[in-house]
N, C-alpha and C positions, 0 to 999 in steps of 0.2 A: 504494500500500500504506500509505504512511505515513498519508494523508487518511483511508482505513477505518479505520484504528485511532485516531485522534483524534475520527474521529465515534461510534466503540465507545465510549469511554472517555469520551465527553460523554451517550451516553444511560444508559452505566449510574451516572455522577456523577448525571446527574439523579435516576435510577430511586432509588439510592439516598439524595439528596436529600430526595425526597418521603418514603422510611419512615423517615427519623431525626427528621421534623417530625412524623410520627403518633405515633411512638413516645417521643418528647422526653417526654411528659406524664407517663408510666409510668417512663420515667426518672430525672425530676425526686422524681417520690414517693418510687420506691427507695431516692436519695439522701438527703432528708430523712428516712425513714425511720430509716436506717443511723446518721445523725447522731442520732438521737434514741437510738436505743441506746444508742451509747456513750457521750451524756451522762448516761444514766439510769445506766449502767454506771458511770462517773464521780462519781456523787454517793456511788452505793450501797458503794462501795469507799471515798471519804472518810466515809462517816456511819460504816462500822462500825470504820476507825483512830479518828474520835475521839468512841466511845460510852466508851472507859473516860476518856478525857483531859477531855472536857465537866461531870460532876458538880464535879470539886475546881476546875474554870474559873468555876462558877456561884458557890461556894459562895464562892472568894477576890471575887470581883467583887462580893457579898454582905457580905461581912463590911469590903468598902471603903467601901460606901456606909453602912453600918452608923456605921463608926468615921468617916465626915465630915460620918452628921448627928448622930452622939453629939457632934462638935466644936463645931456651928455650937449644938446645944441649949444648951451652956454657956457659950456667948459667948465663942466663940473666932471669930465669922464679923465681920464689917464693920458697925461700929456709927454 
């Protein structure tokens, strides 16, 4: 008895062996796929917290470079 059931259990390991090697392919996608969601999901959830925080980020990052080469024009850089 116990022989029949380890030879059950070895041809349906197999049986099912061979469809998770067909099916890997289709699984692999899904999974990339999923991933890809959620990082698109991920992006689109931080782009719209910092659509109001990005203009006054640009503008100070602006007015930096502004006022270091208003410094360097009047000979405040390395002479």
């Amino acid at each position: 008895m116990n022989r029949l059931f380890t030879m059950c259990v070895g041809i349906v390991s197999q049986a099912y062996g061979r469809l998770a090697a067909k099916n890997r392919k289709g699984q692999n996608t899904v999974e990339y796929l999923l991933m890809l969601a959620v990082v698109v999901g991920v992006v689109l959830i931080a782009g719209m917290a910092l659509k109001n925080y990005m203009p006054a980020l640009f503008t100070k990052i602006q007015g930096m470079i502004n006022g270091a080469a208003g410094s360097l024009g009047s000979g405040g850089g390395n002479q």
